[in-house]
C-alpha positions as CSV (number, residue, x, y, z in Angstrom):
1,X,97.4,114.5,106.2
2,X,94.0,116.4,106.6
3,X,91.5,118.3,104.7
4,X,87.0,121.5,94.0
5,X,88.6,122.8,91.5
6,X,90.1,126.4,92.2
7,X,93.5,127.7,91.1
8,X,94.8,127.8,94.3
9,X,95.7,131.8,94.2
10,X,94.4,132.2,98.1
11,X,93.9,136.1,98.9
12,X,97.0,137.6,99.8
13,X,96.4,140.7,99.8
14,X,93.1,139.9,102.2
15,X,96.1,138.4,105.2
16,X,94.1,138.9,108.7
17,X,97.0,139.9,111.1
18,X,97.0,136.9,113.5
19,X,98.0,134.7,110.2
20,X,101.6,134.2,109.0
21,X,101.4,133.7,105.2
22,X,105.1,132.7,105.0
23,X,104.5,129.9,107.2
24,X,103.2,126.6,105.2
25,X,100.2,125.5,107.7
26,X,98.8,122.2,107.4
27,X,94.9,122.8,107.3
28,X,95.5,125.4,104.3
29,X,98.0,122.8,102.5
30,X,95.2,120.1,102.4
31,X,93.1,122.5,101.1
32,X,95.1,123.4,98.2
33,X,96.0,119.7,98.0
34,X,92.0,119.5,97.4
35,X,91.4,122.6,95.1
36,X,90.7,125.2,97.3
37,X,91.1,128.7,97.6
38,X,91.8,129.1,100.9
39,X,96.0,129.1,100.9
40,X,99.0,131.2,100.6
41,X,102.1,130.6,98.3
42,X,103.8,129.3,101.2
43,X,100.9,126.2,101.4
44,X,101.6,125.9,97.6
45,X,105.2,125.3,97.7
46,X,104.7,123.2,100.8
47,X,102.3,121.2,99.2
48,X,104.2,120.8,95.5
49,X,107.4,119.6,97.4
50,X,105.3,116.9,98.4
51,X,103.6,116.5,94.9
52,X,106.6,116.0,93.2
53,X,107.8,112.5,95.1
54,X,104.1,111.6,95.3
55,X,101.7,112.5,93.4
56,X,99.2,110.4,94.4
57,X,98.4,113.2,97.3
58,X,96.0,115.1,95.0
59,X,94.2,111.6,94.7
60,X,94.3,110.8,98.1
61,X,92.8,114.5,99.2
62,X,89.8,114.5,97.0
63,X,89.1,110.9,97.5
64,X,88.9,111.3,101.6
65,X,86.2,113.7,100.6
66,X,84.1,110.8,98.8
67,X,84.8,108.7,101.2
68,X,83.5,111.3,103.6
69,X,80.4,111.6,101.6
70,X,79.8,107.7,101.3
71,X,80.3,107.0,104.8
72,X,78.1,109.9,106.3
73,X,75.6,109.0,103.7
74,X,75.9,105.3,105.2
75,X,75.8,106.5,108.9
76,X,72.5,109.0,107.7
77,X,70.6,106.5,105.7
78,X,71.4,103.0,106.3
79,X,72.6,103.6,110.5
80,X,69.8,105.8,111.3
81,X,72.7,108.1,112.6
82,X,71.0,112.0,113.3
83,X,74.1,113.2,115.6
84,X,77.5,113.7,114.2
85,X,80.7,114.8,116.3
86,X,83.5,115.9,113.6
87,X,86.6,116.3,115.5
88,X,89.8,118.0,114.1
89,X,87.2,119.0,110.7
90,X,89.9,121.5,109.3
91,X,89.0,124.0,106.7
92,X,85.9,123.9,104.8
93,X,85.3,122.9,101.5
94,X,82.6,121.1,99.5
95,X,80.3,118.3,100.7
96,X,81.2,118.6,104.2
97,X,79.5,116.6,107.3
98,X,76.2,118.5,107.8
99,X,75.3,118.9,104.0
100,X,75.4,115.1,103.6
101,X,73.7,114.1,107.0
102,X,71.0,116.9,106.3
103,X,70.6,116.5,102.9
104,X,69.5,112.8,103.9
105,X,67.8,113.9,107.1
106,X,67.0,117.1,107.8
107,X,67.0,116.9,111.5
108,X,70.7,115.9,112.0
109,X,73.0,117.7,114.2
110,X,76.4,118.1,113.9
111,X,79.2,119.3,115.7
112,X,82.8,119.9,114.8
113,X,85.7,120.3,116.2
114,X,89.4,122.4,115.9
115,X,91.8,123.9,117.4
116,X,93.2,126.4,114.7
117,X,92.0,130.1,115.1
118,X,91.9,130.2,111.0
119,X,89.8,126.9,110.8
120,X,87.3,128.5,113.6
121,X,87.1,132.1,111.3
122,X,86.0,129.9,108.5
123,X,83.8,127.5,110.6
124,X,81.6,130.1,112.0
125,X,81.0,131.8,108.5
126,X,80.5,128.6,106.7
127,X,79.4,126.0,108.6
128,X,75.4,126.9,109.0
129,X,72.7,124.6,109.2
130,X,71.2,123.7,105.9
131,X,68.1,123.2,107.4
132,X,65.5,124.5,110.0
133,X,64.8,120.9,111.5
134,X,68.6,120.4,112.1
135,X,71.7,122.5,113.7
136,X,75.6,122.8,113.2
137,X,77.7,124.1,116.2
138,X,81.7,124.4,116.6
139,X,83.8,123.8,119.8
140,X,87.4,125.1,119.7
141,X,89.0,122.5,121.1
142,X,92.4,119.9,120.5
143,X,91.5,116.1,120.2
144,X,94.1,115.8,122.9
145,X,91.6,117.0,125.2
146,X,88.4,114.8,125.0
147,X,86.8,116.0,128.2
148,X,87.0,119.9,126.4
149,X,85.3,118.2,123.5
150,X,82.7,116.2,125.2
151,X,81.6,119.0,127.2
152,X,81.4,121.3,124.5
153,X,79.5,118.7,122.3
154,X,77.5,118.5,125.0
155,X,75.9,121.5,124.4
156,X,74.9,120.9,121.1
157,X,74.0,116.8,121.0
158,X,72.4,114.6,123.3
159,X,75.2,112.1,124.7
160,X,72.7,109.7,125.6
161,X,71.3,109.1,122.5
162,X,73.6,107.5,119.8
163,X,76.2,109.7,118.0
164,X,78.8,109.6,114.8
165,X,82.3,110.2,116.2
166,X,84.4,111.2,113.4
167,X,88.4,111.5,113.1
168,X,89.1,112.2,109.2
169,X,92.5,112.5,108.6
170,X,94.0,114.1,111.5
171,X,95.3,111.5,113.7
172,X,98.8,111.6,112.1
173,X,99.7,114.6,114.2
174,X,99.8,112.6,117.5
175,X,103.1,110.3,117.2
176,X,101.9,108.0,119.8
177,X,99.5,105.0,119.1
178,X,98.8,104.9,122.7
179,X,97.9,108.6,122.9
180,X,94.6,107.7,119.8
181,X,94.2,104.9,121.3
182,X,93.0,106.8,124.6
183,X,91.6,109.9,122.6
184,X,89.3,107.4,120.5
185,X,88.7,105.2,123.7
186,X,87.3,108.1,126.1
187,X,85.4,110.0,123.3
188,X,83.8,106.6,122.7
189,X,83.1,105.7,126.6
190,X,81.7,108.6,126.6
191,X,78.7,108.1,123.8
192,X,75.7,104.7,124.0
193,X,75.6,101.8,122.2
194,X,74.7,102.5,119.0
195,X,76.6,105.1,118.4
196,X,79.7,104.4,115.7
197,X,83.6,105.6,114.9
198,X,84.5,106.7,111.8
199,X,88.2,107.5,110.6
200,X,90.7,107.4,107.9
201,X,94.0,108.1,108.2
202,X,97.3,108.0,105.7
203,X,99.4,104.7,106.0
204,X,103.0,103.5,105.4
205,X,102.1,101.3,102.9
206,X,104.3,103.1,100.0
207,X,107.8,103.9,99.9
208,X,106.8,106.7,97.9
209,X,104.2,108.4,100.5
210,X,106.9,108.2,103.1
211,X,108.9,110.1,101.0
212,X,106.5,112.5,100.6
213,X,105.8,112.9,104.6
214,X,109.8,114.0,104.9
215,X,109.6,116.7,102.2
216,X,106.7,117.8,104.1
217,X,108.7,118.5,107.0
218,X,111.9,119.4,104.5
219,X,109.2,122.4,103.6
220,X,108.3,123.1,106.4
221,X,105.3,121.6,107.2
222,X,104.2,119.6,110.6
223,X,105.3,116.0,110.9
224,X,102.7,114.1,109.9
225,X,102.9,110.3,111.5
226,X,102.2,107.7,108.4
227,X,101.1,104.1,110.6
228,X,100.2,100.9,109.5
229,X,96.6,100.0,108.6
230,X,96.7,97.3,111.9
231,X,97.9,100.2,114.2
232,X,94.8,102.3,112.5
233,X,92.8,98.8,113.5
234,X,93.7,99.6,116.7
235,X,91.7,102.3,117.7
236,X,88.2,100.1,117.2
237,X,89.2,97.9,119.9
238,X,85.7,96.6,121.2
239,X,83.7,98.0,118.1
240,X,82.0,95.8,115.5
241,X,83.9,96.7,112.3
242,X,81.2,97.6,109.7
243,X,81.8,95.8,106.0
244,X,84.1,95.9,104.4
245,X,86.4,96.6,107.6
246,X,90.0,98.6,107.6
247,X,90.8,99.4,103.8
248,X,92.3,101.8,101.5
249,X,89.2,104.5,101.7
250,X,88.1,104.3,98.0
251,X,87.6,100.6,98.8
252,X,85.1,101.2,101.1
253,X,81.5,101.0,99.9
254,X,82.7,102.7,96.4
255,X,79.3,102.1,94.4
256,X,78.8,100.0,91.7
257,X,80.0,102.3,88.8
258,X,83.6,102.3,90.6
259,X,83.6,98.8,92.3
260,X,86.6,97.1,91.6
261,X,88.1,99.7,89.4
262,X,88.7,102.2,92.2
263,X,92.8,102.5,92.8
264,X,94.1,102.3,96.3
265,X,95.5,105.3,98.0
266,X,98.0,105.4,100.7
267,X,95.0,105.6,103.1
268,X,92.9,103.6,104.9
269,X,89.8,104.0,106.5
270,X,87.0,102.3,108.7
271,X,83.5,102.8,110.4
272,X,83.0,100.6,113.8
273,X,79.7,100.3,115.2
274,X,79.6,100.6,119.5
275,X,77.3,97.3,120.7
């Protein structure tokens, strides 16, 4: 389960021809799921079928977002963090990486990463520096293939100097825990101490979330892979786990106005710091 307050309508009328509107497509499901725009009828119905078993999706969709926004604020200010790596960023919407790293410090540089041709069309329209000190690049590219990633990162970061690897609700696609467990672990060998993980993913810790994943598929929709927050724990095998560790993601670092009243979501999320 990956990626405002808009109705939704999309722009069919506006289809570009390599796009099958009839198709539910996962990117542009999140996005309604979130408030966006950017989706067809097909995402819609996709995405209600889902609603209607659990309805805490809306929730969990536009609180990733905030957790995004806390933990890159984290990374920017309180990490020292100036190089971000978003892999598998799907369509864009508000606050994304670079906005909250630059607004923080304008210097950062971020680069994301996806493999969908309607994720890169957006991308390279919307996804501009917000600053003059700092830079935004894209590398089309699936997390399957880390060495693609790396060297395209490469072009935009400096792999020797410490670098924010993100994975923000896109792991589910992969069925195998061994499979993240070697994506994470090469893109991670890969970057100096210092540098930190950062991912959330959705969890089977609902019987009502697990329903929704099936009427995901019922619709139409790619299987998406619900795992246990420990398998999630998994993937920051020799990391430092930065407080408060592997929790539902509006229990991390919520801020004192929603400390302890912040509901848990059928997601789970966790930074890990590279010694």
């Amino acid at each position: 389960m990956s990626s405002g307050s808009g109705s939704g309508s999309g722009s069919e009328e506006a289809v570009p021809p390599s796009v099958d509107p009839t198709v539910p497509h996962a990117a542009r499901i999140w996005n309604y799921w979130m408030g966006g725009k950017d989706n067809y009828r097909s995402d819609r119905e996709a995405g209600d079928a889902v609603a209607r078993v659990y309805p805490d999706i809306v929730t969990m969709a536009r609180q990733s977002r905030q957790f995004l926004i806390r933990a890159v604020t984290h990374l920017a200010r309180e990490a020292g963090m100036r190089q971000f790596l978003d892999i598998g960023t799907g369509l864009p919407t508000m606050q994304n990486t670079h906005e909250v790293a630059q607004r923080i410090a304008p210097e950062s540089r971020v680069v994301y990463v996806d493999n969908d041709p309607l994720v890169l069309a957006h991308a390279r329209a919307l996804l501009s520096s917000t600053t003059t000190e700092g830079a935004t690049s894209y590398v089309h590219a699936d997390y399957h293939d880390p060495e693609r990633i790396l060297a395209g990162a490469a072009d935009g970061l400096d792999l020797t100097e410490p670098v924010a690897v993100m994975f923000m609700g896109v792991l589910g696609y992969e069925p195998e825990l061994a499979e993240l467990r070697r994506i994470t672990g090469r893109v991670m060998a890969a970057v100096p101490p210092g540098s930190h993980l950062l991912l959330w993913d959705g969890t089977d810790t609902g019987d009502a979330v697990v329903e929704g994943g099936e009427k995901l598929i019922e619709a139409g929709g790619v299987p998406y892979h619900l795992r246990s927050p420990a398998e999630l724990g998994a993937c920051f095998e020799g990391l430092e786990l930065v407080e408060p560790g592997m929790v539902p993601i509006t229990r991390w670092r919520p801020g004192a106005a929603a400390a302890g009243g912040a509901a848990p979501v059928d997601a789970y999320g966790a930074l890990g710091r590279k010694p």
